[in-house]
C-alpha positions in Angstrom: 31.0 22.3 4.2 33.5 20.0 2.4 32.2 17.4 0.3 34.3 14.7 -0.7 33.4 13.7 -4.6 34.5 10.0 -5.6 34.5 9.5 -9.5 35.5 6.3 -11.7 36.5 8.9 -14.8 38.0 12.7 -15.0 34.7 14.7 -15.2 36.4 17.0 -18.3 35.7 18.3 -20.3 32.4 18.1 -20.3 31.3 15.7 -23.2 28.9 13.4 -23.2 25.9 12.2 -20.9 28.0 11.1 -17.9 30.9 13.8 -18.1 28.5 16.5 -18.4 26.3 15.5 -15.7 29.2 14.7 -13.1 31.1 19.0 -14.1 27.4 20.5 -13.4 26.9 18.8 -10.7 29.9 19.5 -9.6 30.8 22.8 -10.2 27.3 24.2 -8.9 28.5 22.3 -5.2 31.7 23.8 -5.7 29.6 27.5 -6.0 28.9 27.4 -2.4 31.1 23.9 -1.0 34.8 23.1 -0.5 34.9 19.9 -3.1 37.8 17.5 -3.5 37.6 15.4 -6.1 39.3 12.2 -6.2 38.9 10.4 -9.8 40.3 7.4 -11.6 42.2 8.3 -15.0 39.5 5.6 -16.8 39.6 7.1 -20.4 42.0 6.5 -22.2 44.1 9.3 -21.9 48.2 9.3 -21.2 49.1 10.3 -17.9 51.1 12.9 -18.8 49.1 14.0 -21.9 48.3 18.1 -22.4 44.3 17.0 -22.5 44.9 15.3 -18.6 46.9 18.4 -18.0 43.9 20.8 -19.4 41.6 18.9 -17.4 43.1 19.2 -14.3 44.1 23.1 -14.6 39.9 22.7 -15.3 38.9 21.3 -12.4 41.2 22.8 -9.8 39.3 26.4 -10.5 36.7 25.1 -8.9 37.5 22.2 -6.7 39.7 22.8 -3.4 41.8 20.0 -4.2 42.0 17.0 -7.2 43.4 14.3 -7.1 43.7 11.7 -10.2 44.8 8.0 -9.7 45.7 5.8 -12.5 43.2 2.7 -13.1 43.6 -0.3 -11.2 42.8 -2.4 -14.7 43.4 -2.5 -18.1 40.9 -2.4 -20.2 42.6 -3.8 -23.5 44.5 -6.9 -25.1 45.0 -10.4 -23.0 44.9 -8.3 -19.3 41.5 -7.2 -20.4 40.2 -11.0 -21.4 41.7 -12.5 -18.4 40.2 -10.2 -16.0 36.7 -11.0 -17.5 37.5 -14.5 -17.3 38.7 -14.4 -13.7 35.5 -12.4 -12.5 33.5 -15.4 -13.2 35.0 -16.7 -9.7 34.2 -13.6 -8.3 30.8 -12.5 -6.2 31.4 -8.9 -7.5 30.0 -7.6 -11.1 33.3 -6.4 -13.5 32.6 -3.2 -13.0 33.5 -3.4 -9.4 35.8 -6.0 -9.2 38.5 -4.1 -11.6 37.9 -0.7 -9.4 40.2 -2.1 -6.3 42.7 0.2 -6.0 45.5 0.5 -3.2 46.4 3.7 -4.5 43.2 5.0 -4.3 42.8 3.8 -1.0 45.5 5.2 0.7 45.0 8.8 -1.3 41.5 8.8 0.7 42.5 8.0 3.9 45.5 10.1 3.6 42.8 12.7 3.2 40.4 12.2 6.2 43.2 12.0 8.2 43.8 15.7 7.9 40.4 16.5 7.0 37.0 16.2 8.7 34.6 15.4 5.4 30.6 16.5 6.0 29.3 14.8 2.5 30.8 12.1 0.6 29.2 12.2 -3.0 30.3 8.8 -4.6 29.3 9.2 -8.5 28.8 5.4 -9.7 27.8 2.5 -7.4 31.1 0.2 -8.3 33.2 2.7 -6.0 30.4 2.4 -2.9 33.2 0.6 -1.0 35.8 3.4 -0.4 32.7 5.5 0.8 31.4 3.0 3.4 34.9 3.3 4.9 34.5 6.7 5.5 33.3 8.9 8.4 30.6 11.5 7.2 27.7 13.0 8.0 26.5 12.1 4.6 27.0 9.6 2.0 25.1 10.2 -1.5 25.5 7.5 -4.0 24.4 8.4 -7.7 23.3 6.7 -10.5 24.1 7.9 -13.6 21.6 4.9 -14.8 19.7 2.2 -12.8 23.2 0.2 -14.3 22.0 -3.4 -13.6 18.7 -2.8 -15.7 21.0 -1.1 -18.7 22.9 -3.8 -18.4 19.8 -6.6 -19.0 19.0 -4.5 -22.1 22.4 -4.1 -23.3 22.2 -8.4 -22.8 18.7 -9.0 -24.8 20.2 -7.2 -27.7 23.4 -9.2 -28.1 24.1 -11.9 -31.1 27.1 -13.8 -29.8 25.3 -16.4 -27.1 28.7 -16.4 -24.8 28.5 -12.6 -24.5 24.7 -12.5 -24.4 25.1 -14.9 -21.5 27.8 -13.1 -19.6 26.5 -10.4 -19.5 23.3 -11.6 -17.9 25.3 -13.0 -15.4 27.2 -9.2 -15.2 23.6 -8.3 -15.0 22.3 -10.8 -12.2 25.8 -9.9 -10.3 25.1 -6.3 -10.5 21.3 -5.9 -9.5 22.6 -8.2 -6.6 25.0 -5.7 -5.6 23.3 -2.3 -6.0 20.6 -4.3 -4.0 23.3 -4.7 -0.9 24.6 -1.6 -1.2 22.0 1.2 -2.0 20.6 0.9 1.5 23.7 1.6 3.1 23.6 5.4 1.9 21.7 7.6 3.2 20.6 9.2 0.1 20.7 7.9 -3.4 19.9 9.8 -6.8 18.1 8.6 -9.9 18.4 10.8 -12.9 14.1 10.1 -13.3 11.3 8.8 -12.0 11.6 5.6 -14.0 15.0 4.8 -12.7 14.1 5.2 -9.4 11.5 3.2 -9.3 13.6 0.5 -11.1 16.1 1.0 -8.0 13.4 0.5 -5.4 12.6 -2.7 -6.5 16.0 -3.7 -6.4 15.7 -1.9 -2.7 13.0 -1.1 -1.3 14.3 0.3 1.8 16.6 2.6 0.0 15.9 6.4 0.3 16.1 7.4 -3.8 15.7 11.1 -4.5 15.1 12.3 -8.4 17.8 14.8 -9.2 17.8 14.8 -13.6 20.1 15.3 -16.0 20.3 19.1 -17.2 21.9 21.0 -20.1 23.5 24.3 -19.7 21.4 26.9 -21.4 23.7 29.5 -22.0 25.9 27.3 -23.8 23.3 25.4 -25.6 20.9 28.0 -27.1 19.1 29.3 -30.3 21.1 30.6 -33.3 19.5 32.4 -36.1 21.8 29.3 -38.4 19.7 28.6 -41.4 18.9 24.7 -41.2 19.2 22.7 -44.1 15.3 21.2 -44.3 16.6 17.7 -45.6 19.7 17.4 -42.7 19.5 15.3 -40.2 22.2 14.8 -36.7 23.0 11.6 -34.3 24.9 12.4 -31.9 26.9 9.6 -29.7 30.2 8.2 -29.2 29.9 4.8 -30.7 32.3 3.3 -28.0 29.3 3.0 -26.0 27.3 -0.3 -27.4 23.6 1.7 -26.9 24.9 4.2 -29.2 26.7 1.5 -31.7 23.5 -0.5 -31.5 20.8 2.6 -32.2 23.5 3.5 -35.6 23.4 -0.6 -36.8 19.3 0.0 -36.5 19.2 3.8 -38.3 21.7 1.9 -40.8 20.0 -0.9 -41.4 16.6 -0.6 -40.6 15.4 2.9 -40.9 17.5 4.6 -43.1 16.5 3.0 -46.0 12.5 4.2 -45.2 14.4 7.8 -44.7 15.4 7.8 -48.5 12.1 6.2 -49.3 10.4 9.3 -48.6 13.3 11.9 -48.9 15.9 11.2 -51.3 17.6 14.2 -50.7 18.2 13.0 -47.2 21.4 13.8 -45.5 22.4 12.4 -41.7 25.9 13.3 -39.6 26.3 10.9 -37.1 28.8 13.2 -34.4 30.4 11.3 -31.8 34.0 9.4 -30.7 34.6 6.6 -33.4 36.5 3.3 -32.2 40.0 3.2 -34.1 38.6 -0.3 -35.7 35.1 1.3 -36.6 36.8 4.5 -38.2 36.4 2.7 -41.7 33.2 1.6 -41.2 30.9 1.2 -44.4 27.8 3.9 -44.4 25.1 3.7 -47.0 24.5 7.1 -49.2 23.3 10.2 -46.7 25.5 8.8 -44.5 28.2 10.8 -42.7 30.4 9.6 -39.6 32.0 13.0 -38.5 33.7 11.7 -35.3 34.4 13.2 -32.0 33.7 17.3 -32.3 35.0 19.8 -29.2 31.5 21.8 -30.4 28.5 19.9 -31.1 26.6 23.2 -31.7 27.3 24.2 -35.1 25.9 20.4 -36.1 23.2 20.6 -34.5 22.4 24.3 -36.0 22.4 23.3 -39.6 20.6 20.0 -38.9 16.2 20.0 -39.5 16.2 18.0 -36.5 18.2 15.4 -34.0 17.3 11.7 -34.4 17.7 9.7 -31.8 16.9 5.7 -32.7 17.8 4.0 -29.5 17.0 0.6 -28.8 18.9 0.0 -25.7 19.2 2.9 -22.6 19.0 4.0 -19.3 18.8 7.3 -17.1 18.2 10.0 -19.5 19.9 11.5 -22.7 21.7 14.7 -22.4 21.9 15.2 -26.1 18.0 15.2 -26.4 17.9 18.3 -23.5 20.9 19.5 -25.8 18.9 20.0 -28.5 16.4 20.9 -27.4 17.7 23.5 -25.8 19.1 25.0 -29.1 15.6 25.0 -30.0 15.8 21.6 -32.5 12.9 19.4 -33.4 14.1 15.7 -31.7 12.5 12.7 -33.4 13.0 9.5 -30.6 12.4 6.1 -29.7 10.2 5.9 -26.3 13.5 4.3 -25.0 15.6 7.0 -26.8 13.4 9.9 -24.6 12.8 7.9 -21.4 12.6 9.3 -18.3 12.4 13.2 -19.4 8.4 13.3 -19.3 9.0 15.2 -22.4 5.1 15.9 -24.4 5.1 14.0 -27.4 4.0 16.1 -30.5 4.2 19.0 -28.5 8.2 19.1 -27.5 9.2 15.7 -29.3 7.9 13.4 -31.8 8.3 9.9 -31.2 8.4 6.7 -33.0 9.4 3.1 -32.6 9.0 1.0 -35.4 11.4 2.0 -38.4 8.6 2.6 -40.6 7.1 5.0 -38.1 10.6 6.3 -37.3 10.9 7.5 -41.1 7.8 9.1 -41.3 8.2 11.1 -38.3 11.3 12.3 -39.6 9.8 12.9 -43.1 7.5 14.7 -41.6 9.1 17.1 -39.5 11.4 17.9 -42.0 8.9 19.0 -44.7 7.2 21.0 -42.2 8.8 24.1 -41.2 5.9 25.8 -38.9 6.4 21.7 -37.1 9.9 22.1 -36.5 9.7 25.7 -35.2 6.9 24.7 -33.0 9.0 21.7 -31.6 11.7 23.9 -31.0 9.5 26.6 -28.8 8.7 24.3 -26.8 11.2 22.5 -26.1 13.8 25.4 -25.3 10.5 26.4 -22.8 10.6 23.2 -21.4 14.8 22.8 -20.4 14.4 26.4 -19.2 11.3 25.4 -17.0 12.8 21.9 -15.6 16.1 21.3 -17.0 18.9 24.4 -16.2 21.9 23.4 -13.8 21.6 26.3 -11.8 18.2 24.9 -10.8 19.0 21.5 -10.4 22.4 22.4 -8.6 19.7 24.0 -6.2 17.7 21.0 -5.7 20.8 19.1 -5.2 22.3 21.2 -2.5 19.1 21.3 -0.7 19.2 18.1 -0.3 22.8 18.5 1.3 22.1 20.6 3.9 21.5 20.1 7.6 
């Protein structure tokens, strides 16, 4: 079978909620499928750079064939301003409108000129029009997050009224969009049950199949790390405004309840800093590490993850992360959405920052808590959340 794999960013290395769920995905297809991969060089990373380099030495042992285009945008200074500007002419959301690419156009029919394609797996819904132009048996469309919904949350929670009300238009443009389009595949995938049911509403008609975000449990295991009771880990590239927005809140709002009732607290917030946020002032406790190529060791000498999200969608892969390194998680119900997780039994959650400190208090002074937490929830990603079994669920789905 070759499947034909459309992405808007490199999927390597594998960091991150979105990278990491596009390389398992991909790599189990790859197990038992001839995948090309045709991706947009999105991140910011040079052309010619050794990390583009790595990545593509990466993902041509286990792809047939990869092919990288450069970005039909620019996503800083005046071009980046005036393309926002001009897409207020423009039916499309941004996030499609800047993903026109000639180059990537002609790569793909350069392809399926020479080669017959059985599945064309398009990995966000702003690149749905190079698939629809494309002869296949199937055409999967996934969703990384039911976007347009993340997208109203992201808008709710912003000061400035001109961006709070462009991006409700963005929004409006977008739920309008995935509502035209999601139809026209024949199978789409929601990382839960919450976000496909957000997705049917947008279309009903739509054929939406649950495939979740995993974790790799080899990788992410158990060590026998002594944890330091009073350490605490985020972990989230603040380039992403639900993870800026969930630091503002533990800064502001929680973390002063945290030192209420442990003084010795200590928190490492792990995770790609913006150059202009790299000075950023952090009260006492407080600890920005930046981007790490291992998150493991962090999250071994940490009491517990902390995850205060305010604004989200799909799923997290750092809770699964965790968990699966057996770590007590304390979360937001928006922060563990969509994971069915069992609260006091494989999470502890809280959502007011009075609540969010206490849980956090208490699962730190309690050892037998923490070990219990952790049990379970390295039972519960082996159960549900391995690749090799979701890669399996995935493929079934494939075949004809």
């Amino acid at each position: 079978m070759n499947i034909l794999w459309l992405s808007h960013f490199v999927p390597f290395p594998p960091k991150g909620g979105a990278p990491q769920r596009s390389y398992n995905l991909l790599a189990e297809l790859a197990r038992h499928y001839a995948v090309h991969l045709y991706a947009f060089n999105e991140f910011p990373v040079a052309p010619g750079s050794a990390e583009l380099q790595d990545a593509r030495k990466a993902l041509s042992c286990i792809c047939k064939s990869v092919t990288i285009c450069d970005p039909p945008f620019d996503r800083a200074g005046l071009a980046y301003k005036a393309a926002l500007a001009r897409n207020l002419l423009s039916r499309l959301p941004y996030s499609a409108d800047v993903l026109r690419s000639e180059e990537m156009g002609r790569a793909l029919q350069k392809f399926t000129a020479v080669e017959a394609v059985d599945v064309v797996h398009v990995d966000a819904v702003e690149l749905s029009p190079y698939a629809l132009g494309l002869q296949a048996r199937l055409r999967v469309l996934n969703h990384h997050n039911a976007e347009s919904v993340l997208l109203a949350r992201r808008a709710r929670r912003l000061s400035n009224p001109v961006a709070r009300a462009y991006m409700h238009l963005q929004a409006k443009k977008l739920a309008r969009y995935e509502a035209r389009v999601l139809p026209r595949f024949d199978i789409n995938l929601a990382v839960s049950g919450e976000d496909r049911n957000a997705l049917l509403q947008l279309a009903p008609s739509a054929r939406i199949e649950v495939i979740p975000n995993g974790v790799d449990t080899r990788y992410f295991h158990p060590t026998e790390c002594a944890a330091d009771e009073n350490a605490l880990v985020y972990v989230g590239g603040l380039t992403w405004f639900p993870n800026r927005d969930a630091v503002n809140h533990l800064v502001g709002d929680i973390w002063p309840l945290i030192r209420e009732e442990l003084s010795g607290a200590s928190c490492k917030l792990v995770g790609r800093i913006p150059p202009g946020e790299s000075r950023m002032h952090l009260p006492a406790g407080i600890e920005a590490v930046g981007f790490v190529d291992d998150v493991r060791p962090y999250l071994a000498s940490a009491a517990a993850l902390i995850v205060p999200l305010r604004v989200g969608g799909g799923t997290r892969l750092k809770i699964l992360d965790a968990l699966a390194c057996g770590k007590a998680v304390v979360s937001t119900s928006i922060g563990c959405e969509g994971l069915g997780l069992v609260p006091e039994k494989e999470i502890l959650v809280a959502d007011t920052p009075r609540e969010f400190a206490k849980q956090t208090a208490r699962v730190c002074r309690d050892a037998a808590l923490r070990n219990a937490l952790g049990r379970a929830g390295r039972a519960r990603v082996e159960r549900d959340y391995s690749w090799t079994i979701i890669g399996e669920k995935y493929r079934r789905l494939l075949e004809p």
